[in-house]
N, C-alpha and C positions, 0 to 999 in steps of 0.2 A: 359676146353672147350674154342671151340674161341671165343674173341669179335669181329673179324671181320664179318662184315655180307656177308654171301657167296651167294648174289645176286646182280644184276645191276637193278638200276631205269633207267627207259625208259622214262617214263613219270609220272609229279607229278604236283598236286594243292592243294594248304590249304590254311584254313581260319580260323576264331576263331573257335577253338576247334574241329574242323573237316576236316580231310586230305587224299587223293585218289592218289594211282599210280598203276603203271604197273610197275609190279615188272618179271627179267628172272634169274629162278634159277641155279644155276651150276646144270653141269650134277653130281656130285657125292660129298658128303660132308660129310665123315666119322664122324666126331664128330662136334655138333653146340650148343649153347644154349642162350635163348634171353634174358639170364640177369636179370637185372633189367632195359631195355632200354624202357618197356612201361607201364605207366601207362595210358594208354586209351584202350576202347573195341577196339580189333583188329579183322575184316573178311577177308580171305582171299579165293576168290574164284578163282579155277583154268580156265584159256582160252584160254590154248592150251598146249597140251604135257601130258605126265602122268607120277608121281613122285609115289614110293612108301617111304612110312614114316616108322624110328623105332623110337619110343618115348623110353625115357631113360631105363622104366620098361614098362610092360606090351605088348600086342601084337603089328604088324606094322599095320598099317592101313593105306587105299589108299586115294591119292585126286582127282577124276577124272573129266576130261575135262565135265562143262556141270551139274555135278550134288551137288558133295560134298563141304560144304563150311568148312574152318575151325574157330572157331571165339575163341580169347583167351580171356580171361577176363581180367580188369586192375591188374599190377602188377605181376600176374603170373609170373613162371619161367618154358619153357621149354625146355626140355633137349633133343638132339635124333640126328639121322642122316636123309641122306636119297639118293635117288639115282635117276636118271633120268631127263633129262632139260624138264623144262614147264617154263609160262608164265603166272603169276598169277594178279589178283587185287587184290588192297587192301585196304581195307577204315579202319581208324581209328576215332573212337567218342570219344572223351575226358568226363571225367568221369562230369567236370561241364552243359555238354548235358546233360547228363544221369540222372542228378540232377533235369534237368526240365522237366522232367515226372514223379519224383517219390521224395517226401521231406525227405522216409524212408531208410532203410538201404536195398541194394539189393544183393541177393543171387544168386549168379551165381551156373550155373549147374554142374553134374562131379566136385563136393568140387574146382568149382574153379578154375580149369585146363584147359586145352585143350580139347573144345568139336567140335564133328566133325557131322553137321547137313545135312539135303536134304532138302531145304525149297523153295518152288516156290517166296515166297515174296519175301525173300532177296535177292535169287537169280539176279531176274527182278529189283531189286532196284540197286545192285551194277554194274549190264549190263546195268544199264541206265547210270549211274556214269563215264560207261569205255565210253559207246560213246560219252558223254559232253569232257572226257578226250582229245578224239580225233578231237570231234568235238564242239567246244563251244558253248552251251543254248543260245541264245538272253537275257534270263532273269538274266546269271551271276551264281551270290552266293544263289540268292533267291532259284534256281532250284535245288543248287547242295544240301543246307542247306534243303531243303523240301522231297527230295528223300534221302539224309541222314540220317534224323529223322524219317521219314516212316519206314527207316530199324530198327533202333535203337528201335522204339519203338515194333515192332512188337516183336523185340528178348528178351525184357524185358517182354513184357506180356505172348510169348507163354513159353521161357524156364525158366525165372527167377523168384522169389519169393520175392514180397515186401512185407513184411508183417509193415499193420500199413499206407497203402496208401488210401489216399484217393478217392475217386468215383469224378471221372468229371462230371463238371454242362455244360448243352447246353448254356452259355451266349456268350453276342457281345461285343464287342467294344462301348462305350459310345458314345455320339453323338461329344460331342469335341476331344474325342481320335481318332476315325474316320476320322471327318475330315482332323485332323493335317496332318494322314498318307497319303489318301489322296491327301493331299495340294502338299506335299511331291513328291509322285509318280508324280503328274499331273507335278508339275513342273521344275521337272529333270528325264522326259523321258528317256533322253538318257541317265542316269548314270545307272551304276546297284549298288542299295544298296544292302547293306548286308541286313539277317533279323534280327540279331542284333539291328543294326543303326533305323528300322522299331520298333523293342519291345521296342526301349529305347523311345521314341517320347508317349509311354503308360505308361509307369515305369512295366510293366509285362514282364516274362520272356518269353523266344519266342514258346516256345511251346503251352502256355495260351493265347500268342499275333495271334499266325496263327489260334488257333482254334476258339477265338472270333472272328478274322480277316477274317475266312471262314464262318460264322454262319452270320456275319453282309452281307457280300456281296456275298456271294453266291460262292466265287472262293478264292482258294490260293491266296498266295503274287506274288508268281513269273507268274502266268497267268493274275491275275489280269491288273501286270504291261505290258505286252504281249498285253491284249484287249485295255487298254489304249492307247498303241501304234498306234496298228492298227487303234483305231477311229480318233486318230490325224493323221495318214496318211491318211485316207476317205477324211479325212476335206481337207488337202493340193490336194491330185488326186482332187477335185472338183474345186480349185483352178488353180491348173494349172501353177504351178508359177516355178519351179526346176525340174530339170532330177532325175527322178528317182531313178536314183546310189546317189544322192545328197540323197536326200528325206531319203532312207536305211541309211544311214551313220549318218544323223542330231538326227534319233529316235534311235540309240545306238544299230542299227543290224551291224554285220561284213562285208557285201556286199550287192549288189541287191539280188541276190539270198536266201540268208537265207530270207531278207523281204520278199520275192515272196513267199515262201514256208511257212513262219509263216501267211503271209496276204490269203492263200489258204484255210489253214488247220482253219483259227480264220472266216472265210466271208463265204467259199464256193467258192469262183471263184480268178482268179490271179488277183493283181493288174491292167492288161491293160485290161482285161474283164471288171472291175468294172467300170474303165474309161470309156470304148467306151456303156456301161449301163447306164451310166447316175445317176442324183442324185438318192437317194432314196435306188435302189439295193442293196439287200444284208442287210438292215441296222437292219431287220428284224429277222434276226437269233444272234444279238446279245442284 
């Protein structure tokens, strides 16, 4: 079997333990197999084109634009062909994620193999992934790390079998571990941390740190830092002090435009609405 891998990356982002691309398959690849080149969950959801698959033994089965995901387990070896150009994503969770949801030993589904699902979660998780690919979050790592683990966790609890895991407790963030993060976010606005860098400032792992971290304040990491933003741009638009395109670029947005559109979507009205509205407007809804 070949070690070449008989597709082009288009586009790719990673981060600790967690990595997304846009992968374009050859049109025809008589013999392939993936080794041993993964140990981390691998999904591969198809976004355009339609490939049919032969796995080594057993029947072909299709990947179709839109519905079927394929997700390999860590380690696996698959073996098989296949035919037809598509365009697929792909996210990979390293198995030390996978660890912070579950302290037990985990059982993947199909002994292990290549399992081939229809699932609206993960679906909308990994098409949220492709469009940060294309198009960058404001929030960074925090967003890609938060809808990463959304997938992750769901595929663990709906397909896989921990046996020996424990029941999650609804707790927060302590009053000094809060604030530190906090401290933190308020003041490096404009950086985007990882949620790593955020769970270590707790000493918990980040899946324990977001869910404290969302019990204590009411919102994810990556929106949180998002709302934050926004109220420090309110404060500045009151002031009056910088152009606008400054003001997006100081809070750690990519242009005026993505701030216009995250200050829309987080207030209710655009940035030069809230302006020419006066103090107060809008402050209401958050």
């Amino acid at each position: 079997m070949s070690k070449l891998r008989p597709f082009q990356t288009l586009r790719e982002s990673g981060g600790a333990g967690i990595s997304c691309a846009v992968l374009e398959l050859d049109d025809f690849t008589p013999r392939y197999s993936t080794g041993q080149e993964g140990e981390r969950l691998r999904f591969w959801l198809a976004l355009s084109g339609h490939t049919q698959v032969f796995p080594a033994h057993g029947s072909p089965y299709y990947s179709i634009s839109g519905s079927s995901i394929a997700t390999i387990p860590p380690g696996s070896v698959w073996e098989g062909s296949w035919r037809g150009r598509q365009t697929c994503m792909e996210l990979e969770v390293s198995p030390a994620v996978l660890r912070e949801f579950t302290g037990s030993e985990i059982i993947f589904p199909n002994g292990g193999q290549v399992n081939v699902v229809v699932d609206d979660h993960i679906r909308r998780g990994i098409l949220a992934l492709h469009r940060n690919l294309m198009s960058p979050s404001p929030a960074g790592d925090l967003y890609v790390g938060h809808i990463a683990r959304s997938v992750a966790s769901h595929y663990l609890k709906t397909y896989c079998a921990c046996p020996g895991a424990r029941p999650l407790r609804e707790q927060k963030l302590g009053p000094g571990d809060l604030q530190r993060v906090l401290d933190l976010i308020e003041t490096q606005l404009a950086a985007k941390p990882a949620l790593d860098e955020l769970a270590a400032l707790t000493g918990l792992n980040t899946v324990n740190f977001c869910r404290r971290f969302k019990n204590s304040t009411g919102l994810p990491p990556y929106q949180y830092l998002l709302h934050a933003r926004i109220e420090r741009a309110k404060q500045a638009l009151r002031r009056q002090q910088q152009p606008m395109s400054e003001l997006a670029l100081s809070l750690g947005f990519y242009d005026q435009s993505q701030f216009s559109n995250t200050f829309r979507r987080i207030v209710g009205m655009s940035p030069s609405d809230y302006l020419r509205s006066g103090p107060g407007t809008g402050d209401a809804q958050n």
